[in-house]
C-alpha positions in Angstrom: 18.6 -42.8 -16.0 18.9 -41.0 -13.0 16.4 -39.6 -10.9 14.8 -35.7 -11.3 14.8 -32.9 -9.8 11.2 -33.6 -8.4 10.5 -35.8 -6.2 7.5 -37.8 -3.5 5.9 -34.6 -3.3 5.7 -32.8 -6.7 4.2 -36.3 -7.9 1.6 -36.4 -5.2 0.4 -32.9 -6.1 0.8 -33.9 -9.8 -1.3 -36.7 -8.8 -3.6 -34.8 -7.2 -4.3 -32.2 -10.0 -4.7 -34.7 -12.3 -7.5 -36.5 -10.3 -9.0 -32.9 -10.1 -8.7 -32.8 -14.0 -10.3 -35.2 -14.2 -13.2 -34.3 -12.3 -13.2 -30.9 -14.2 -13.2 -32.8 -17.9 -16.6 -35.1 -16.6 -18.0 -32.3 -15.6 -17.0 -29.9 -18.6 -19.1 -33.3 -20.5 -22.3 -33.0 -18.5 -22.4 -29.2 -19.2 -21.6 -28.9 -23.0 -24.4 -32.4 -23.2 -26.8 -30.4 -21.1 -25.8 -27.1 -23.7 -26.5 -28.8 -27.0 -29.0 -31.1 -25.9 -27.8 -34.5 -27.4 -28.7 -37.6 -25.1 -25.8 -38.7 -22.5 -25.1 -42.0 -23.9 -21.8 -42.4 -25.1 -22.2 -46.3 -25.8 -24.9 -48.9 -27.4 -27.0 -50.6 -25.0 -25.0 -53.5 -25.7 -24.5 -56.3 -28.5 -27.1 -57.3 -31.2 -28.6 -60.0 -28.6 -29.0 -56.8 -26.1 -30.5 -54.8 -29.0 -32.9 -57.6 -29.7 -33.8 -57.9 -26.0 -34.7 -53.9 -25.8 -36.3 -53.6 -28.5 -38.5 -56.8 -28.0 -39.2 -55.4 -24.3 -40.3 -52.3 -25.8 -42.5 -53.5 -28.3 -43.9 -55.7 -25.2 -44.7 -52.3 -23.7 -46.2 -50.3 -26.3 -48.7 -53.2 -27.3 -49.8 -53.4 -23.4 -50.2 -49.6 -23.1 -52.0 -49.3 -26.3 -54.5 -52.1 -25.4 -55.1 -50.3 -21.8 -55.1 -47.0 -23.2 -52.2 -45.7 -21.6 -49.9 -43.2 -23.1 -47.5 -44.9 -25.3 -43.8 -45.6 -23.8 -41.0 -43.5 -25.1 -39.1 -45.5 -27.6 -36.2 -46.5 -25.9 -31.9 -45.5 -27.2 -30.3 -49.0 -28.6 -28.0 -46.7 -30.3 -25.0 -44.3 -28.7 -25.4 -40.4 -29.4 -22.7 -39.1 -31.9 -23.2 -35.9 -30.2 -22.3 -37.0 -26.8 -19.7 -39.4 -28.5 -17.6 -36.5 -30.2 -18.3 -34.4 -26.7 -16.3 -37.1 -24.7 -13.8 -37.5 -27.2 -13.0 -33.5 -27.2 -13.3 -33.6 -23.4 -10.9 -36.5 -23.1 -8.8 -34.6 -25.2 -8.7 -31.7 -22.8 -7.8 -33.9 -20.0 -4.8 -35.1 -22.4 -3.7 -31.6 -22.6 -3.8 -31.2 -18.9 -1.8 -33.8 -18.1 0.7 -32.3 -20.1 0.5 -28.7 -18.3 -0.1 -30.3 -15.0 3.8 -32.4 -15.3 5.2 -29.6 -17.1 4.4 -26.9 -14.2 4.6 -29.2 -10.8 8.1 -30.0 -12.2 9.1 -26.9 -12.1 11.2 -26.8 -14.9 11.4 -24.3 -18.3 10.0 -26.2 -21.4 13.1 -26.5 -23.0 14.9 -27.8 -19.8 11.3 -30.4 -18.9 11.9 -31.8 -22.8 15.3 -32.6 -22.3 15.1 -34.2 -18.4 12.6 -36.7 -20.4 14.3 -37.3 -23.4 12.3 -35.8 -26.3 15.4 -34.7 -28.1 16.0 -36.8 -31.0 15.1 -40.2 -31.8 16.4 -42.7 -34.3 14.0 -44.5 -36.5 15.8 -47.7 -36.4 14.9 -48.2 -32.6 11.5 -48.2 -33.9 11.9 -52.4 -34.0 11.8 -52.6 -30.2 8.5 -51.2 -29.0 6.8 -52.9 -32.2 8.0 -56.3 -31.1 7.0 -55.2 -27.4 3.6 -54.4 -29.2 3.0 -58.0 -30.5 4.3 -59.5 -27.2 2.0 -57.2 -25.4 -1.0 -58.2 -27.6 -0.2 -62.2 -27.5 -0.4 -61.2 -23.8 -3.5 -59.9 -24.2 -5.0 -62.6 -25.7 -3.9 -65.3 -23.5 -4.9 -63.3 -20.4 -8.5 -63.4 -22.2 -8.4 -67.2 -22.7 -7.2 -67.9 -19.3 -10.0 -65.8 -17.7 -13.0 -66.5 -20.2 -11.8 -70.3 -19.2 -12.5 -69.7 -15.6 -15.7 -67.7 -16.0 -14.4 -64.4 -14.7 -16.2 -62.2 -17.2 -15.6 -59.0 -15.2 -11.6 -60.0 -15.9 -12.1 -59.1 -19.6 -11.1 -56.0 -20.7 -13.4 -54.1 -22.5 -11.9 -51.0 -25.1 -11.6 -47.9 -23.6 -13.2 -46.5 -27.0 -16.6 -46.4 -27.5 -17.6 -49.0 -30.7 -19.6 -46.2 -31.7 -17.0 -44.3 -32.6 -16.8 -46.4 -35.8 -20.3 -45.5 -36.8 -19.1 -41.9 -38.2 -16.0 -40.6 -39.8 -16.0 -37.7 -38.1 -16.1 -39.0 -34.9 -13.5 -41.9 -36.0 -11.3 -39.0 -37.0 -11.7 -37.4 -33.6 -11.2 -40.9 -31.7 -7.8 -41.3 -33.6 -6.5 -37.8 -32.7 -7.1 -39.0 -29.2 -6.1 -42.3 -29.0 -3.2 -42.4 -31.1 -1.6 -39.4 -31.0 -2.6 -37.1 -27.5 -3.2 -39.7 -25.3 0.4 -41.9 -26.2 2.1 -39.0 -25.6 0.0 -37.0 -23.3 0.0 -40.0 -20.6 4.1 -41.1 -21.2 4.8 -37.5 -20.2 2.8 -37.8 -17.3 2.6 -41.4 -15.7 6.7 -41.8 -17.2 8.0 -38.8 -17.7 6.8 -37.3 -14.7 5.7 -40.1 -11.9 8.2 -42.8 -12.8 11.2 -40.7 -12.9 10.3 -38.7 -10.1 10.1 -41.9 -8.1 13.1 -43.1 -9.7 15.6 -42.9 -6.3 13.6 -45.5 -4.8 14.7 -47.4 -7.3 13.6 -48.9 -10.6 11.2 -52.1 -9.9 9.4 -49.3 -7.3 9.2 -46.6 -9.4 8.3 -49.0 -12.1 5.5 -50.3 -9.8 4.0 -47.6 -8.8 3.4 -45.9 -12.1 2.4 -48.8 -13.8 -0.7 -48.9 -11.3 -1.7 -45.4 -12.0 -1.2 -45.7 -15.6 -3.9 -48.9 -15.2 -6.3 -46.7 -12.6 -6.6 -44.0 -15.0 -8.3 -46.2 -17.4 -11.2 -47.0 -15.0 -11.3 -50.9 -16.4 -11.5 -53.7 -13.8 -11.1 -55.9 -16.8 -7.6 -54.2 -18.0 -5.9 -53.8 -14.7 -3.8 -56.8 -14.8 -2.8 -56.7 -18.6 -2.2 -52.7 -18.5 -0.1 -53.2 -15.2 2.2 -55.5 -17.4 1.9 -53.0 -20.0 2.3 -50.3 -17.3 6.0 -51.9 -16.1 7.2 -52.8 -20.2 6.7 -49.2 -20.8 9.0 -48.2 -18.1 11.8 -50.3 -19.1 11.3 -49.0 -22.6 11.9 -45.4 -21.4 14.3 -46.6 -18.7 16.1 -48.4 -20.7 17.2 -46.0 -23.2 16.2 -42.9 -21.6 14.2 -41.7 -24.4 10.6 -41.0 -23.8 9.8 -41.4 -27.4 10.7 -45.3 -27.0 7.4 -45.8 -24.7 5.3 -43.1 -26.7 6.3 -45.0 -29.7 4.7 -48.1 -28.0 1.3 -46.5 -26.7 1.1 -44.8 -30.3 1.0 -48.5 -32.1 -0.9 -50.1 -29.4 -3.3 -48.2 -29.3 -3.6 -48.0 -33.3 -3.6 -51.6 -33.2 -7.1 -51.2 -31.0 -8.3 -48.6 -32.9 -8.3 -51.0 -36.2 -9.5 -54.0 -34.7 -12.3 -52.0 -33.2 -12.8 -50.7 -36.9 -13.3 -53.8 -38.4 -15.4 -55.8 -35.8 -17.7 -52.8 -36.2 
């Protein structure tokens, strides 16, 4: 591959607009909450123990206010609002979108000419082997990353799912969740953080460019717990695209990754 026509600075703005995208999706949340009323809480107050704990508590406090004749405690939410739930999901969405419009326009190219510097033309189904056996290696990963932390007690190395488990409560919002995470957000964030950052930076040279997307890429999911694993991710997806200078090779991998989760998060539900 060979590097863009952008460069340093049309990622930095890129950047930059994204992180104000971002901003503007939170914030498009708090307002359509506040709009139709549903409760902020996009997750469960934790696991059944948690659940037990609350609801215990607040049983605890209604007893003590009903013997001093104090107004009754309101009960508390163990439970994630579906409302709120489907209101990130569209949001995040949103952001997907923008990341798209944000690369496509910073670049500075036509559509047809931004899909072909990337290489979105056509893409062979038999190369379809290589990111699924990245996939598993990239999950094995995963799992001994977990065994080696859990082992030393650093709970806030475990990566937690960037899905809310209550997604798997309703089908509607399951339906919504999958839109998100396996189809806008695989593409949506290889157009940005590959397509757009990586080969931008790609005259300082590979491992660099490499490097510095794969950090992004592990910001943007806001998870202490996933920043080393996603940073391996992060460079493997880069060598994907690199490598054959198709974007569809790394989009391919983010798709079935992040199916993987999806179904796994299904069944432990």
């Amino acid at each position: 591959m060979r590097p863009q026509a952008w460069a340093g600075r049309e990622v930095l703005l890129g950047l930059a607009l994204a992180a104000l995208s971002f901003v503007f999706s939170a914030g498009l949340l708090v307002a359509l909450v506040a709009i139709t009323g549903a409760d902020y809480q996009v997750n469960d107050v934790g696991d059944w123990f948690v659940k037990a704990g609350t609801v215990a508590k607040y049983a605890d406090e209604r007893l003590a206010a009903a013997a001093s004749g104090q107004p009754l405690p309101k009960p508390p939410r163990i439970l994630a609002d579906q409302v709120a739930v489907r209101l990130a999901m569209t949001t995040t969405l949103a952001y997907e979108v923008l990341l798209v419009v944000i690369a496509l326009a910073v670049s500075r190219q036509t559509p047809r000419a931004f899909v072909r510097a990337l290489g979105l033309g056509g893409y062979r189904a038999r190369w379809l082997w290589r990111p699924a056996v990245f996939v598993v290696a990239a999950y094995l990963m995963v799992g001994v990353y977990v065994l080696v932390v859990e082992a030393l007690g650093i709970d806030a190395l475990v990566p937690a799912s960037t899905v809310p488990a209550a997604v798997t409560r309703d089908g509607a919002t399951m339906a919504l969740a999958a839109v998100v995470a396996a189809v806008a957000a695989p593409f949506a964030e290889e157009t940005f953080f590959r397509g757009f950052v990586f080969t931008g930076l790609l005259r300082w040279g590979f491992w660099p460019a490499a490097a510095v997307s794969a950090a992004l890429f592990t910001l943007a999911h806001l998870d202490v717990g996933s920043m080393i694993p996603f940073f391996v991710i992060g460079l493997a997806l880069a060598w994907l695209y690199w490598s054959r200078a198709s974007l569809w090779e790394s989009v391919a991998f983010h798709a079935m990754f992040n199916t993987v989760s999806l179904v796994l998060l299904y069944a432990g539900r």
